[in-house]
C-alpha positions in Angstrom: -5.2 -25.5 -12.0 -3.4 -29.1 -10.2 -4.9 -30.5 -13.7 -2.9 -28.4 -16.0 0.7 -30.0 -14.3 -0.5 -33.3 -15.0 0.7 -33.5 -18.6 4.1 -31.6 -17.6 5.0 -34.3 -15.2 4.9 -36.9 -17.1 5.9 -34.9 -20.3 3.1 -35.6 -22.5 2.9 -32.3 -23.3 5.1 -32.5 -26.4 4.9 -36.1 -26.5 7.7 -38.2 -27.4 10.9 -35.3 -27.8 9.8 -34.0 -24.5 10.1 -37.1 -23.3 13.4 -37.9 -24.7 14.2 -34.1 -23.5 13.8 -35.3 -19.8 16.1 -38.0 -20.1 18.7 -35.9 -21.0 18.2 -33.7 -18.3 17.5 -36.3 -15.9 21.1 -37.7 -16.9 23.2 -34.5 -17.2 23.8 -34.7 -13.2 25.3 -38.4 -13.9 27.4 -37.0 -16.7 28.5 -34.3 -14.9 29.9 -36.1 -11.9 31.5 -38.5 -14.1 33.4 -36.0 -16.2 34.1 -33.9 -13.1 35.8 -37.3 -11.4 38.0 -37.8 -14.3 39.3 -34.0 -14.5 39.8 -34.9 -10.7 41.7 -37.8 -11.2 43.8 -36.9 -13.8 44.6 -33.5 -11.8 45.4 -35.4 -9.0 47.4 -37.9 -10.7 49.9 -35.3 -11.7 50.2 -33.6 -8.7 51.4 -37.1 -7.6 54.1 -37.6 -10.1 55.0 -33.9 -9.8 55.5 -35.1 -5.8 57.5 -37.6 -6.6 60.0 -36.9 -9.0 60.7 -33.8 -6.7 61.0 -36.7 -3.8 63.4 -38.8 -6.4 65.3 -35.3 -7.3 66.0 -34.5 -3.6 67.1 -37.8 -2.5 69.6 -38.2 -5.7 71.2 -34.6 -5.1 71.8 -36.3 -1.2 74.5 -39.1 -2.9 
């Protein structure tokens, strides 16, 4: 039975596209974070420069 999860670990199973298969799982957790961390940045970046041309609008309205 352990013997038959042998060839699954190591993805020998299918041989070489199962193989390339797990590297593309294996790096979908990288990709994801890094696309996640740009939408992030970019969000937060405009919620910056909404901040502070309200800030800029409510200082010039003081003159």
């Amino acid at each position: 039975m352990l013997n038959s999860f042998g060839p699954l670990h190591f993805g020998t199973f299918w041989g070489l596209p199962s193989r390339i298969f797990y590297v593309f799982v294996g790096l979908a957790p990288l990709i994801l974070f890094i696309t996640g961390f740009v939408m992030w940045r970019y969000r937060y970046r405009a919620k910056t420069v909404v901040s502070d041309s309200t800030i800029q609008m409510s200082h010039s309205g003081r003159n």
